[in-house]
RODO-2510 file (C-alpha; in nm, 4 decimals, decimal comma):
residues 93
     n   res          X          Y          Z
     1     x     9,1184     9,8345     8,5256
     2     x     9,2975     9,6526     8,7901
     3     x     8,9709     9,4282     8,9109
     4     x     8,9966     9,2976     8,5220
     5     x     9,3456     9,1924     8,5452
     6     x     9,2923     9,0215     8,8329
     7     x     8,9725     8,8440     8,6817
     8     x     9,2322     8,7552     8,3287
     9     x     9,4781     8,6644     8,5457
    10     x     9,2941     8,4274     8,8260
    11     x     9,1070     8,2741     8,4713
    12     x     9,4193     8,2129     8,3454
    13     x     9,6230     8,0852     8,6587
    14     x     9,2765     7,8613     8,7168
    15     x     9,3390     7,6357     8,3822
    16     x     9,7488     7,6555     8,4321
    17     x     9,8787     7,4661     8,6766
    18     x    10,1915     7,5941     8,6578
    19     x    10,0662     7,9886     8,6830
    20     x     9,8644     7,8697     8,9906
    21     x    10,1707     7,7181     9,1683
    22     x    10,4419     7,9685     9,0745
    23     x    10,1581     8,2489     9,2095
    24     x    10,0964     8,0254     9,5198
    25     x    10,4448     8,0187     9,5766
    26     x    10,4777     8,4295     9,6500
    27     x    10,2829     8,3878     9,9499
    28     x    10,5745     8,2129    10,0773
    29     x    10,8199     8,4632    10,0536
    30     x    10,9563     8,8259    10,2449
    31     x    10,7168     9,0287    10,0684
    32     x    10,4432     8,8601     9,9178
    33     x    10,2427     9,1324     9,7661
    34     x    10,5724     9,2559     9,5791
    35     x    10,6612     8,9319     9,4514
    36     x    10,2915     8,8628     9,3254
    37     x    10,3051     9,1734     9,1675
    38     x    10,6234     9,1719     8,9809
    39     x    10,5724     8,7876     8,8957
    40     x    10,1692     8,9005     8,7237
    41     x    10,3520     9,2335     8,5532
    42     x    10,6068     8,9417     8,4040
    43     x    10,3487     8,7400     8,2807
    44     x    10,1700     9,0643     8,1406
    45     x     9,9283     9,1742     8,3934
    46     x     9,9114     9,5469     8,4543
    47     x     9,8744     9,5235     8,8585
    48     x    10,0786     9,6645     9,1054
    49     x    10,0842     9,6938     9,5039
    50     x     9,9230    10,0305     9,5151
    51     x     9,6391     9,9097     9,2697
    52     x     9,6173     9,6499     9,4485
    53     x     9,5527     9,7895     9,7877
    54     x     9,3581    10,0760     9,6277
    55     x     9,0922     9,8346     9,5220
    56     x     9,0360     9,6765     9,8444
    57     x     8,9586    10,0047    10,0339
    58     x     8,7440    10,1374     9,7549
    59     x     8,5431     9,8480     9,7546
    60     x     8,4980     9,8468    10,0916
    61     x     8,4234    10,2406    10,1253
    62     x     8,1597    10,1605     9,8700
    63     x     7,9974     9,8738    10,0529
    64     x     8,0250    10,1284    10,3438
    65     x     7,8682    10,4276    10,1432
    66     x     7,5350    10,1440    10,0120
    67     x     7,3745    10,1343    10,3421
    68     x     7,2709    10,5348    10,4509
    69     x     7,4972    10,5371    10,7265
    70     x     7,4021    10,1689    10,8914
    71     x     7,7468    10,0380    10,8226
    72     x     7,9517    10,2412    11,0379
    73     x     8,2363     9,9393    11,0857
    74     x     8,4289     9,7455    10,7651
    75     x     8,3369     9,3932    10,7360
    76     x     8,7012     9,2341    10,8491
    77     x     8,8456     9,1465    10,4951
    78     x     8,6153     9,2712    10,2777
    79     x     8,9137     9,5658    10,1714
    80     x     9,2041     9,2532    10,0955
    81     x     9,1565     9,2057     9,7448
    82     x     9,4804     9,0210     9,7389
    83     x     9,3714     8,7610     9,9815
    84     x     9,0353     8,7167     9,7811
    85     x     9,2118     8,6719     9,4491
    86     x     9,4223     8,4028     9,6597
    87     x     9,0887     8,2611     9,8439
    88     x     8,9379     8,2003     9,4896
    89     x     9,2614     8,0796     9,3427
    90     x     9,3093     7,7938     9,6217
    91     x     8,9290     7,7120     9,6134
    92     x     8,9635     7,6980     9,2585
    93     x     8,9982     7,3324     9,0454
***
């Protein structure tokens, strides 16, 4: 559920200008993840912190899981979902 929000909302933030800044702009504040989240649940976008941080780990225990035992060590950032969506945001036209 959460990985579609974040695909609506980093489509939608990608051809607003104004979505893209304002979400830009919680990285700049005391607690970043909180603000993001509270500023997407405004704009109606079901995510929250735990979600949030919940997705990265999953993903990355699965990636983990896919190899029989040959990835014993995480692949540094591969569990941040919230730095990807912002990585493909600020890469984004």
């Amino acid at each position: 559920m959460i990985e579609k929000e974040l695909e609506r909302l980093l489509a939608t933030a990608k051809a607003d200008k104004d979505l893209k800044d304002e979400l830009l702009e919680t990285r700049k504040s005391e607690n970043p993840v909180e603000d993001f989240c509270a500023l997407a649940q405004a704009k109606g976008y079901k995510i929250t912190a735990g979600e949030l941080f919940a997705l990265g780990l999953t993903e990355n225990d699965a990636k983990l899981r896919s190899v029989n035992g040959g990835g014993v060590n995480p692949i540094e950032g591969w569990d941040d979902a919230y730095e990807q969506f912002f990585t493909s945001l600020i890469w984004s036209r």
